[in-house]
C-alpha positions in Angstrom: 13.6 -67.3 -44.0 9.8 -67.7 -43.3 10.7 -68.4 -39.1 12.9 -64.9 -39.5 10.0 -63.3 -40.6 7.8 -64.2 -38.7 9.7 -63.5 -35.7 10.4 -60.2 -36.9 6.9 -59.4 -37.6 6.5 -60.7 -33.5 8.9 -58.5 -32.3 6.9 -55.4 -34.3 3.8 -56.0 -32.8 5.3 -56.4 -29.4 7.0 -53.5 -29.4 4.0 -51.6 -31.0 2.3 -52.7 -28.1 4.8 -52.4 -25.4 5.1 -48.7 -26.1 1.0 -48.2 -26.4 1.0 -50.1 -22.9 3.4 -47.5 -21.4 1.2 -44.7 -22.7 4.1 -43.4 -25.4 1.7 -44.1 -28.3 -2.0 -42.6 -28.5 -3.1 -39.6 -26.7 -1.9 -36.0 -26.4 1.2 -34.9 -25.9 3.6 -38.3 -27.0 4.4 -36.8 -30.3 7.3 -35.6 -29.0 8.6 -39.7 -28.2 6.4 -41.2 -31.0 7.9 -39.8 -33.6 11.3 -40.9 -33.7 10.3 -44.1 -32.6 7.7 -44.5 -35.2 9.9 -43.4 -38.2 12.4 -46.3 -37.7 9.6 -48.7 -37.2 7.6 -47.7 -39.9 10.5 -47.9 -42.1 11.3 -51.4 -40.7 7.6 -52.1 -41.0 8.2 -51.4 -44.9 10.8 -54.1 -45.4 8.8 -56.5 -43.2 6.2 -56.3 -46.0 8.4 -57.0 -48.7 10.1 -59.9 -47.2 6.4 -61.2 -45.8 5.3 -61.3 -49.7 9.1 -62.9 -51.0 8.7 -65.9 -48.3 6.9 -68.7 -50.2 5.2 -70.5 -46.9 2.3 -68.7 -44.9 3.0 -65.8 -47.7 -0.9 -64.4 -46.8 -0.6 -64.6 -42.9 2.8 -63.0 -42.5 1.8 -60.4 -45.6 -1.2 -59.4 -43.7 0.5 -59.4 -40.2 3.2 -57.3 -41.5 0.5 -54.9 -42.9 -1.6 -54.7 -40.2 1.5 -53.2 -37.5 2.5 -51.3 -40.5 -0.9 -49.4 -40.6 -1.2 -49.2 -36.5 2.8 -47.5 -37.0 1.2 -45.4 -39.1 -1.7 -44.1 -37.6 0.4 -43.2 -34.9 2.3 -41.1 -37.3 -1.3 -39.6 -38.4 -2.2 -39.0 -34.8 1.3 -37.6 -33.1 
């Protein structure tokens, strides 16, 4: 369960930054694509966190990975 997520948590933050890369999160004017997008991930950011603090190996790391893309997900609520 720990690899699982972990690689979930990877897959968050590489899609959190695959869509900042292609300009779709931060600046004016993406609210209109960020939103949608955001609300699943934020909700899937959510879980991520809960599983991150039931896995009993790297239980810190993964909690405070999963926490971290879960506050970047929403800040780009805050901002679109």
């Amino acid at each position: 369960m720990p690899v699982a997520v972990a690689l979930a948590v990877l897959v968050d933050w590489a899609v959190f930054l695959l869509l900042f890369a292609r300009g779709f999160i931060g600046g004016f004017g993406t609210h209109y694509v960020t939103t949608p997008l955001a609300n699943w991930f934020l909700g899937g950011s959510v879980v991520l966190v809960g599983f991150a603090i039931a896995t009993n190996v790297a239980r810190g790391k993964l909690a405070l990975a999963s926490l971290l893309v879960f506050g970047l997900w929403v800040g780009s609520e805050i901002v679109a």
